[in-house]
N, C-alpha and C positions, 0 to 999 in steps of 0.2 A: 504494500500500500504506500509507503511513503519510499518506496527505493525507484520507482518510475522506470520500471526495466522495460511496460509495454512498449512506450513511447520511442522508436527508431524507424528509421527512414530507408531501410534495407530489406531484402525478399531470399537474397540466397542464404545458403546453409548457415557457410564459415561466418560472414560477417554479423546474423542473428546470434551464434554463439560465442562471437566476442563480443558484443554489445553486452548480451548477457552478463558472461565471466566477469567483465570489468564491473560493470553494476555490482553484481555480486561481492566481488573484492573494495569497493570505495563502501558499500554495505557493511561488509566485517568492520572493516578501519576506522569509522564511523562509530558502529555501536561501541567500540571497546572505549571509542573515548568518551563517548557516553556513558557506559557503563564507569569508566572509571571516575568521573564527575558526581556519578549518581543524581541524575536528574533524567525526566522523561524525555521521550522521540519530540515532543511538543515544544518544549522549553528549550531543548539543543537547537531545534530548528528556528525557531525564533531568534537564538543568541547565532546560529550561522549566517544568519539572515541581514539582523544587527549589523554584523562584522563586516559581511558581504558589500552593503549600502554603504557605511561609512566609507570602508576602500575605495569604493566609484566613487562616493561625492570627492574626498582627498584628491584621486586621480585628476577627476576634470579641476577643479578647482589648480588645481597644478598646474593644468595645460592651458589654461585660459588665461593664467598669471594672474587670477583672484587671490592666492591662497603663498606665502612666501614660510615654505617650511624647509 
């Protein structure tokens, strides 16, 4: 449910089974750090989330020369 493995753009064999594989492996890597936090699928995703946005704003903010870090 939240690993979004349906979601690819491909029809043969090999590359449905890497899209896969790889989901599955960014999945494990994921939960353990989850797990190791001890907080819910909900609340990690939220704080990736978080992370994710602030990166982007920093980035443009960068590139536009708004932002002198």
């Amino acid at each position: 449910q939240c690993c979004n493995i349906g979601n690819f753009f491909v029809r043969k064999r090999f590359p449905v089974l890497g899209h896969i594989s790889l989901a599955m492996r960014a999945f494990f890597i994921l939960e353990k750090i989850r797990i190791d936090k001890k907080i819910t699928w909900y609340e990690f995703r939220r704080e990736l989330n978080r992370i994710a946005v602030g990166n982007a704003i920093i980035s443009l903010c960068k590139e536009t020369g708004l932002l002198l870090i």
